[in-house]
C-alpha positions as CSV (number, residue, x, y, z in Angstrom):
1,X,-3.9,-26.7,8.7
2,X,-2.0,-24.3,10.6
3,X,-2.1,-20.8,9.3
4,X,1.8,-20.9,10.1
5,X,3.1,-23.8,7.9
6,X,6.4,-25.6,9.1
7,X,6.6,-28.8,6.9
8,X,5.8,-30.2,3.4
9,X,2.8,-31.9,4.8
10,X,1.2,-29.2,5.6
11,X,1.0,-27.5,1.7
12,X,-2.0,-27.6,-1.0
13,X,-1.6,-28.8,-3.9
14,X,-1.2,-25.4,-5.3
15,X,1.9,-24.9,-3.4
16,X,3.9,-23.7,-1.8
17,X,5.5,-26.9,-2.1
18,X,8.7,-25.9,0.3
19,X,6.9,-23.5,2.8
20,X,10.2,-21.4,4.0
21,X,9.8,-18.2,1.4
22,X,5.8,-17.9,2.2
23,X,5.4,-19.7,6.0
24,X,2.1,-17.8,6.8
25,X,0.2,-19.0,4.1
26,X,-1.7,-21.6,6.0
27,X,-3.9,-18.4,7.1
28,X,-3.8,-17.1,3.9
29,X,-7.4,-16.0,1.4
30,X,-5.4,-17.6,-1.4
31,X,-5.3,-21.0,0.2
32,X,-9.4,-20.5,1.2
33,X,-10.2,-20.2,-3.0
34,X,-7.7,-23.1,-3.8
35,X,-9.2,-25.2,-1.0
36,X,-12.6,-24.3,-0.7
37,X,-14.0,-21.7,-3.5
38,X,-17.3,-22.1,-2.2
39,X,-16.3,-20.0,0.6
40,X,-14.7,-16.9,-1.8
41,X,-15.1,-13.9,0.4
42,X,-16.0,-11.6,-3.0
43,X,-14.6,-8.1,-3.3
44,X,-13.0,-6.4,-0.3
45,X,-14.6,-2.9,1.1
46,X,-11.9,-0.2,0.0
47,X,-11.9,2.4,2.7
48,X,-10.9,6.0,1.1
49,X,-12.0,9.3,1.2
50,X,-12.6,11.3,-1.6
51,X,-15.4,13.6,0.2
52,X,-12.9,15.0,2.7
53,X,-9.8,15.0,0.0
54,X,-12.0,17.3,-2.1
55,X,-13.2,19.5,1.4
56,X,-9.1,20.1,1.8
57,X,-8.9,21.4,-2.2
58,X,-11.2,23.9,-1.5
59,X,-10.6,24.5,2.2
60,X,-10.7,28.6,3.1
61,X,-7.6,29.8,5.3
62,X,-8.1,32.0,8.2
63,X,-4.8,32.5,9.2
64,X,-2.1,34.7,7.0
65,X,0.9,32.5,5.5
66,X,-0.3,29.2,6.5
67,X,-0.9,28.3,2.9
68,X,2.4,28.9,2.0
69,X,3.5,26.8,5.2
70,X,2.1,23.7,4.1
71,X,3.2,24.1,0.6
72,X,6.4,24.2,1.8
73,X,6.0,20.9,3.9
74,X,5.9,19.3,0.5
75,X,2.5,17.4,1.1
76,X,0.3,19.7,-0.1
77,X,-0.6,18.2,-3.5
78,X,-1.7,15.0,-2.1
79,X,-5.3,16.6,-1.9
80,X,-5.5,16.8,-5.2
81,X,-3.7,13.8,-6.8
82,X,-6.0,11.1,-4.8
83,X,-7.7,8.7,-6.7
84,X,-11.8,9.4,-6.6
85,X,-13.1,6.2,-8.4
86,X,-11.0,3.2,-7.0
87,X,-11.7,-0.2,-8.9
88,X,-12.2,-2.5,-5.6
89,X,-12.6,-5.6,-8.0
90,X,-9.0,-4.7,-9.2
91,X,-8.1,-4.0,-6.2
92,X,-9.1,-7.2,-4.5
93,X,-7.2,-9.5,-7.1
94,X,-3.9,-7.7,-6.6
95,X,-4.5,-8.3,-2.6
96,X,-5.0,-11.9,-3.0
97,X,-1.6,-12.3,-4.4
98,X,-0.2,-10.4,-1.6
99,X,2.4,-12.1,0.7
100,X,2.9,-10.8,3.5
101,X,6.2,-13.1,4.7
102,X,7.8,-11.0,1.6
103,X,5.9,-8.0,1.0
104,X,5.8,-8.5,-2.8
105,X,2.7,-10.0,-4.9
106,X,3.3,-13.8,-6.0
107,X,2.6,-13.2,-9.6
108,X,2.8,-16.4,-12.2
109,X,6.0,-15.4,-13.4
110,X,7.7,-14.1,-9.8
111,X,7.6,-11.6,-7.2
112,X,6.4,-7.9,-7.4
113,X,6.0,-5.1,-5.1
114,X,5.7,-1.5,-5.0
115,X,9.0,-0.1,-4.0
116,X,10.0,3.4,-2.7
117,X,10.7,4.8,-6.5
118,X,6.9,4.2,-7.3
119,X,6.4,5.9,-4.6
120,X,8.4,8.5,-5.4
121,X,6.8,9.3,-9.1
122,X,3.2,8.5,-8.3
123,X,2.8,10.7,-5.3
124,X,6.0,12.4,-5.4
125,X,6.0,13.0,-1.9
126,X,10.0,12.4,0.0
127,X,11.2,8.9,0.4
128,X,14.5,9.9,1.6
129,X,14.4,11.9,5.2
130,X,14.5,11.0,8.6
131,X,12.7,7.3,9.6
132,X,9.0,8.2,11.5
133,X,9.9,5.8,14.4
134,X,8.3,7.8,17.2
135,X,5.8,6.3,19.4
136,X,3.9,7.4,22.5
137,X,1.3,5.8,24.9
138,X,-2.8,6.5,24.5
139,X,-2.8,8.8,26.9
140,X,0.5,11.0,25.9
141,X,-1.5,10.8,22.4
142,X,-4.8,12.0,24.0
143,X,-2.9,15.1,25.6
144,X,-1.2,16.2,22.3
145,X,-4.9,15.5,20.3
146,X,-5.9,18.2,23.6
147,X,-3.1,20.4,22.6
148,X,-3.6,20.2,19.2
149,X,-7.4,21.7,19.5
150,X,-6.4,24.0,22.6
151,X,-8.4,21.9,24.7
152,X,-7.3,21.7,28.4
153,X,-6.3,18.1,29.3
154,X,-8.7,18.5,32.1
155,X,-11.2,19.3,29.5
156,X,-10.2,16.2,27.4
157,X,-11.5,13.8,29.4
158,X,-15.1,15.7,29.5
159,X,-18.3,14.0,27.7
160,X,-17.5,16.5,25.2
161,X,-14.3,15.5,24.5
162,X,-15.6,12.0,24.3
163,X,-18.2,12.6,21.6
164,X,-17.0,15.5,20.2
165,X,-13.5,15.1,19.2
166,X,-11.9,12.3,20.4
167,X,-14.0,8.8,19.7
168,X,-12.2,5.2,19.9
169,X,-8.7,6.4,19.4
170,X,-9.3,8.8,16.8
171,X,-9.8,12.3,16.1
172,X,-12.6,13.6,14.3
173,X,-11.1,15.4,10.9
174,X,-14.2,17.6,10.8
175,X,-14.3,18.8,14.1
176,X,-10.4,19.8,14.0
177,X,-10.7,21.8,10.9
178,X,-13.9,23.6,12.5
179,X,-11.3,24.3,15.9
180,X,-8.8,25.8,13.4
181,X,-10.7,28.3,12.0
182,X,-12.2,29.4,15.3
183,X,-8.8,29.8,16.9
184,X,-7.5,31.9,13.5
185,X,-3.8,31.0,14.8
186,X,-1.1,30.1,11.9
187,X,0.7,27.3,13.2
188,X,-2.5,25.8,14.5
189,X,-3.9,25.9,11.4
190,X,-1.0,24.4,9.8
191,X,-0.8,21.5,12.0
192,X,-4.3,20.7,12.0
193,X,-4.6,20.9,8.2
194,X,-2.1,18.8,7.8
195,X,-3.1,16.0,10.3
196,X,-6.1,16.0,8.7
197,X,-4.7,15.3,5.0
198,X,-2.4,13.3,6.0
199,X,-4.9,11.1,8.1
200,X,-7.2,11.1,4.4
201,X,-4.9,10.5,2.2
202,X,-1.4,8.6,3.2
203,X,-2.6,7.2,6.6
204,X,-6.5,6.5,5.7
205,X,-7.8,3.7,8.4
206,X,-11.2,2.0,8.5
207,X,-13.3,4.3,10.7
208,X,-14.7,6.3,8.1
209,X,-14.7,9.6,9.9
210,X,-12.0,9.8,12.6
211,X,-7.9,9.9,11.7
212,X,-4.9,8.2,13.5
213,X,-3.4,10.7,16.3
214,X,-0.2,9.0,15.9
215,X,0.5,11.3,12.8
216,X,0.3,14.4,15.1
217,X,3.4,13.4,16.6
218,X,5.0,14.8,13.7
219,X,3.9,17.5,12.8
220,X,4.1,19.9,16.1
221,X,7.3,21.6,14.6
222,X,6.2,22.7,11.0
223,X,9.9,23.8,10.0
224,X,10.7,20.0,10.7
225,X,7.7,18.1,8.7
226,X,9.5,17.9,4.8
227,X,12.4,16.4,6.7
228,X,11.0,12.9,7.4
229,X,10.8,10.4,5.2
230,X,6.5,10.6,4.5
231,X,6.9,8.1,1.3
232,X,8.6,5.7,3.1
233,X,6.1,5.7,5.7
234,X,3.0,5.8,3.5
235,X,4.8,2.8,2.1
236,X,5.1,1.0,5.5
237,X,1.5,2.0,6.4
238,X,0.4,0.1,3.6
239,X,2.6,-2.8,3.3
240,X,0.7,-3.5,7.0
241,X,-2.9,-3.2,5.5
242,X,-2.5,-5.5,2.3
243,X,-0.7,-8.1,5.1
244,X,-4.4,-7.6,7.1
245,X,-6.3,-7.9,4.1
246,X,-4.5,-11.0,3.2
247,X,-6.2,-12.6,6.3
248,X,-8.9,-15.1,5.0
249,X,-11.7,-13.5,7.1
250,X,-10.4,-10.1,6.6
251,X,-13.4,-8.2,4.3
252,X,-11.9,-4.9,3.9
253,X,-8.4,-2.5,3.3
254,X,-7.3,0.9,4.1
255,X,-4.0,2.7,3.2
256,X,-3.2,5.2,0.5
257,X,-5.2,2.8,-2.0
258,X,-4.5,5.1,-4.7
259,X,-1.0,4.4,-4.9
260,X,-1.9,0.3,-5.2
261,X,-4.0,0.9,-7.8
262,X,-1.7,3.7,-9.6
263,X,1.1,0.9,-9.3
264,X,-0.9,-1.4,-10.9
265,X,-1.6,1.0,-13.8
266,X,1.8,1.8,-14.0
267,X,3.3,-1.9,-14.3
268,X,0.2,-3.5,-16.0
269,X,-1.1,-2.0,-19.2
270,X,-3.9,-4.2,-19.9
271,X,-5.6,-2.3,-16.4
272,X,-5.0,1.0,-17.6
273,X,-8.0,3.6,-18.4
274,X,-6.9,6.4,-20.3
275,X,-4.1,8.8,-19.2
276,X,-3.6,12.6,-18.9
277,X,-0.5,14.5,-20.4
278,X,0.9,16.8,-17.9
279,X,4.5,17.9,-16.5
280,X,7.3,15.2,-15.7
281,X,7.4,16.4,-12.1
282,X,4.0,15.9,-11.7
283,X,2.6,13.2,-9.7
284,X,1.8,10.2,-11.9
285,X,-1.4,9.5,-9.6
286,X,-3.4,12.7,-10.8
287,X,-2.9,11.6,-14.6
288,X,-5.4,8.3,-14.8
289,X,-8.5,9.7,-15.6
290,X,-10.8,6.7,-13.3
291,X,-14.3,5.7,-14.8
292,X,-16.9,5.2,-12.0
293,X,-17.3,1.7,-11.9
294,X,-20.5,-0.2,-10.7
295,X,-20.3,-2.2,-7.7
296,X,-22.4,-4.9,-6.0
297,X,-22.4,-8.5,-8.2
298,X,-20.9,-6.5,-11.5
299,X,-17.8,-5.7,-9.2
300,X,-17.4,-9.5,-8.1
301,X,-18.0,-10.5,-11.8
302,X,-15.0,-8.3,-12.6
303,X,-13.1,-9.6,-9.7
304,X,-13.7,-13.2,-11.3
305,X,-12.2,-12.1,-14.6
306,X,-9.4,-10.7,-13.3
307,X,-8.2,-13.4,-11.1
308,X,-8.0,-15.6,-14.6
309,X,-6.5,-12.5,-16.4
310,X,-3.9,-12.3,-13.9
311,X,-3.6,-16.7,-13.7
312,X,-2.8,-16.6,-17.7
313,X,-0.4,-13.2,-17.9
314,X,3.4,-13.6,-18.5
315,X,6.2,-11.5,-18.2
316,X,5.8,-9.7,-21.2
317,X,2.6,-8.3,-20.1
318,X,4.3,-6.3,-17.8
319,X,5.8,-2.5,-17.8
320,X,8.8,-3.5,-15.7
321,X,10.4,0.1,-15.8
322,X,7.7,2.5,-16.3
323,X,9.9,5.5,-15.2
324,X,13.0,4.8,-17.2
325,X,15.5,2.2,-17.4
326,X,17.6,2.5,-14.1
327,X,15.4,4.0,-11.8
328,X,17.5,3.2,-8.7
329,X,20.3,5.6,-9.9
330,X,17.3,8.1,-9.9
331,X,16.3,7.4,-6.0
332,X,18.9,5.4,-4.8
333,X,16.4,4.9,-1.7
334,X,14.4,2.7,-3.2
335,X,17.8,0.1,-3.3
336,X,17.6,0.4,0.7
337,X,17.4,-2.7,2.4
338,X,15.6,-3.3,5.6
339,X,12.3,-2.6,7.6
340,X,10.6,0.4,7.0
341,X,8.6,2.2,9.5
342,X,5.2,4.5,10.3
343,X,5.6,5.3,14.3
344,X,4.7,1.5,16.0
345,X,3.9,-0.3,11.9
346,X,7.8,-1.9,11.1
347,X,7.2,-4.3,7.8
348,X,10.4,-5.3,5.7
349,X,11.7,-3.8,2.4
350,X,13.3,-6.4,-0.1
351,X,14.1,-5.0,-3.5
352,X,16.7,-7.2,-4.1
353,X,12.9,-9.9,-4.9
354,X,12.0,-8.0,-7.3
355,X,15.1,-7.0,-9.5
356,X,13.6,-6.5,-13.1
357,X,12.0,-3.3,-11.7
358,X,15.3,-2.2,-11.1
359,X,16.2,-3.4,-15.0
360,X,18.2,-6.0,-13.7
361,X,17.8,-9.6,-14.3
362,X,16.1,-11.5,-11.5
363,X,18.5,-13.8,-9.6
364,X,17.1,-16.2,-6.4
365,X,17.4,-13.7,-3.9
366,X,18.8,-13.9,0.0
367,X,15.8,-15.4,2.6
368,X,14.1,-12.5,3.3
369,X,14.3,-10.9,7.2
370,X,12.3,-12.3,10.0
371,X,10.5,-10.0,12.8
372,X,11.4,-11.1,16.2
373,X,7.5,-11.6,16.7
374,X,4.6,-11.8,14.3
375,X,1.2,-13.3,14.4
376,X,-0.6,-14.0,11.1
377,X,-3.5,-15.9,11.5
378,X,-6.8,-16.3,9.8
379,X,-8.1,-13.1,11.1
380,X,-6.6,-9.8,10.6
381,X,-8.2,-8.5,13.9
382,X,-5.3,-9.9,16.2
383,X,-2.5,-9.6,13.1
384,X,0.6,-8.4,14.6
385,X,4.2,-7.8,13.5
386,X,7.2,-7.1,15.6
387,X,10.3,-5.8,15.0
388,X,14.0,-5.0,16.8
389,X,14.4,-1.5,17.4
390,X,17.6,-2.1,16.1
391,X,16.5,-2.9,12.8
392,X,15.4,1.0,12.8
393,X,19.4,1.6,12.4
394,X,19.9,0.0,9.1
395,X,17.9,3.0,8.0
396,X,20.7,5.7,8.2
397,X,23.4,3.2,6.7
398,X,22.1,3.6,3.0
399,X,25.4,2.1,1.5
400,X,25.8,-0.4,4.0
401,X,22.3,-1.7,3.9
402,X,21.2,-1.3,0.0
403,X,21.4,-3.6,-3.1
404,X,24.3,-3.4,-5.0
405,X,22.9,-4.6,-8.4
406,X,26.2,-4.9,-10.3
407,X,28.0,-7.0,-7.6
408,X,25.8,-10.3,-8.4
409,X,23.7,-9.2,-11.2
410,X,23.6,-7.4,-14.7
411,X,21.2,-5.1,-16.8
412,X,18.9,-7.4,-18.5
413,X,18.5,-7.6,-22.6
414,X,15.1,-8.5,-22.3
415,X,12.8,-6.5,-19.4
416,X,11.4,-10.1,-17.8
417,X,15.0,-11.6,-17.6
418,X,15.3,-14.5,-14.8
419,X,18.6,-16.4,-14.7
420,X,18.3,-20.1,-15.1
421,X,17.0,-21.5,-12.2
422,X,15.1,-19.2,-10.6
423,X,11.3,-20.0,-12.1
424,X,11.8,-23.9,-10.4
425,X,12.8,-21.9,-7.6
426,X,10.4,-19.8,-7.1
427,X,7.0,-22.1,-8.4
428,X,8.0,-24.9,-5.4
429,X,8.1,-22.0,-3.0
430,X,4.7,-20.2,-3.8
431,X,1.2,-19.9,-5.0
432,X,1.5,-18.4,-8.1
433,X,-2.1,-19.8,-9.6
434,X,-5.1,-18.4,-7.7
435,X,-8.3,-20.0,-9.6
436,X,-7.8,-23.9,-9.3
437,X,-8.0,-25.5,-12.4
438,X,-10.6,-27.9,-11.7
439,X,-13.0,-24.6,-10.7
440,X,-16.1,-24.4,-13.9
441,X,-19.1,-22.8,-14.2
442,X,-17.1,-19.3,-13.2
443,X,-17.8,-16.3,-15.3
444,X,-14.7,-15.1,-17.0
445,X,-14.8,-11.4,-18.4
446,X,-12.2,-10.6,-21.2
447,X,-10.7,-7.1,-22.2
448,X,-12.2,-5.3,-25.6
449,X,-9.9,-2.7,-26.3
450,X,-11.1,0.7,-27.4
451,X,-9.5,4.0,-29.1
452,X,-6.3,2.5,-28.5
453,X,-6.3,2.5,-24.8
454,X,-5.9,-0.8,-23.2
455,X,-9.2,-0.1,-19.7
456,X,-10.7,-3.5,-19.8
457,X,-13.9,-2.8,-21.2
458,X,-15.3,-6.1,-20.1
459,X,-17.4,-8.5,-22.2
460,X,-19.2,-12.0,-20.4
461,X,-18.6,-15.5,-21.1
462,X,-20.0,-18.1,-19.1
463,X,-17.7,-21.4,-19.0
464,X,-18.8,-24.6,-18.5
């Protein structure tokens, strides 16, 4: 099988039946555990960094006034609303029900996704602002990483350069930080501390040590940086990575996984550990209190049980409007639709799929847009998406390119709402079951609730 599908031949028996919504499936791990669950590639490596988040809350300023710089950028919280414990397991089950045709998980009961109002409340970060569309060549970027530091560009292309700071297309955080201090100069400072947060919390990639120097392209005018739209870019960023993970030979994710897993909190009580009280205009992210969680064959045992938690939950399980009941009058952003961007990553925004999180009763939506070019096979190494520069425009037309709710749909009575129709729809035109029902001899771990909060202290049951 193909991992692009292109007729009904070509489908499991798990569907998609009609392969037009979800065409990339064929390359998909979903199909892998349907077709062959021998082969079940476990728990995903979660790639975050909670060492260098906490380095940047306690980070010592050498220049006057740069700490009030970068609180003024409106990013400086993120260091200390990151997630520290992350629940891969968890984490892993909500990626295998990513689609990345639609950029929404195929849940049993319909599409979900994380749209720019989540966003918005669990990082509280702008999602409105100007698109982050620049893009530059490796060696433009290699001269600004040069500038950045004070480095001559001659210098950059010394042995030091090579092993000190710059190292497979990416910067060393540790080493820029170190250069900041040294050169005691406030704007420096500024942009370097804030290439380097960025780079470990919205923008986190798989290297482990070194940080993207496309993010330096904008920030070289401080006075400029709370003007672009970070949220939807953060969004964008990790739209791509779930899409990658998707990949059945993909082992691992990056991103800003603490807003996946605060989304999931958020919308799915039964996940939920317990929860701080603080301020309304605090980010939601730095309220769930995150047990450390064991990893190795107790995480894949917790993988297993969620995958049949999530197979047997219904509509009702769901928060559908955990902010309040119209939360697209609140950020009428998050209506926007179109492709969203993070400098050369384009992916596509659909809210109008997943309607009940606006508190609107879900309708069969349009066919979602196509990229000119994109490459989705088996492997996420040589995943690739395309998209029209023109498509950037839609961006600055908000009322021209956003979904008008009242126009072909109403508020919902009930939260889970779908107008007649749509669940036939949508079950010939996904995968909405991920263990096959033939599969025994799994273990399957099920939630004891304690002190009123609904964390899934797990029990064991073997099935035969």
């Amino acid at each position: 099988m193909s991992w692009f599908l292109t007729s009904d031949s070509e489908v499991c028996s798990g569907g998609p039946v009609i392969p037009d919504v979800i065409p990339s499936f064929g390359g998909h791990v979903a199909l892998a555990l349907w077709t062959s669950p021998e082969k079940d590639r476990g728990v995903l490596e979660c790639f975050h960094r909670p060492g260098k988040v906490e380095s940047l809350r306690r980070y010592q300023w050498s220049a006057e006034g740069s700490r009030e710089i970068v609180r003024d950028t409106g990013l400086s919280h993120l260091a200390g609303c990151m997630i520290h414990h992350l629940d891969v397991a968890l984490l892993s089950a909500f990626v295998e029900r990513w689609q990345p045709d639609t950029n929404t998980f195929h849940m049993p009961f319909g599409e979900m996704t994380i749209l720019l109002h989540d966003v918005h409340h669990i990082l509280r970060i702008p999602v409105e602002g100007v698109m982050m569309r620049d893009e530059a060549s490796a060696d433009i970027l290699k001269a600004d990483m040069s500038g950045l530091v004070r480095l001559s560009v001659d210098a950059s292309v010394g042995g030091e350069w090579k092993s000190k700071w710059f190292v497979n297309g990416g910067m060393h955080g540790d080493g820029v930080l170190v250069r900041a201090r040294e050169l005691q100069i406030e704007e420096v400072e500024v942009q370097c501390y804030l290439f380097v947060l960025l780079g470990s919390t919205l923008f986190v990639d798989k290297s482990r040590d070194r940080i993207r120097p496309a993010i330096n392209l904008f920030l070289k005018d401080h006075r400029s940086v709370a003007g672009y739209a970070w949220g939807a870019a953060a969004l964008a960023y990790l739209y791509r990575q779930l899409g990658v993970a998707t990949r059945v030979d993909s082992k691992n994710i990056c991103g800003c996984l603490t807003l996946l897993q605060a989304w999931i909190y958020e919308y799915f009580p039964l996940f939920r550990p317990s929860q701080l009280v603080q301020s309304a205009d605090a980010p939601r992210a730095s309220s769930w209190v995150c047990p450390r969680l064991s990893g190795g064959d107790d995480a894949r045992q917790r993988l297993l049980g969620y995958r049949q938690m999530l197979n047997e939950m219904s509509p009702d399980d769901v928060t559908w409007t955990p902010y309040g009941r119209f939360p697209g009058k609140e950020v009428p952003r998050s209506l926007f639709t179109g492709v969203i961007r993070f400098s050369d990553i384009a992916e596509v925004y659909d809210p109008g799929r997943c309607r009940r999180q606006f508190g609107y009763r879900q309708i069969v939506p349009r066919p979602t847009m196509v990229p000119c070019e994109h490459y989705r096979p088996t492997s996420g190494i040589s995943y690739s998406v395309f998209w029209s520069k023109s498509a950037d425009q839609l961006w600055v037309n908000l009322p021209g390119h956003s979904l008008h709710l009242d126009f072909d749909s109403f508020p919902c009575e009930l939260p889970s709402e779908v107008e007649e129709g749509y669940i036939d729809w949508y079950q010939t035109r996904s995968h909405p079951l991920i263990n096959h029902p033939s599969s025994k001899g799994k273990s399957l771990w099920r939630p004891v609730l304690r002190d009123k909060v609904s964390y899934c202290y797990f029990v064991m049951i073997i099935l035969d």
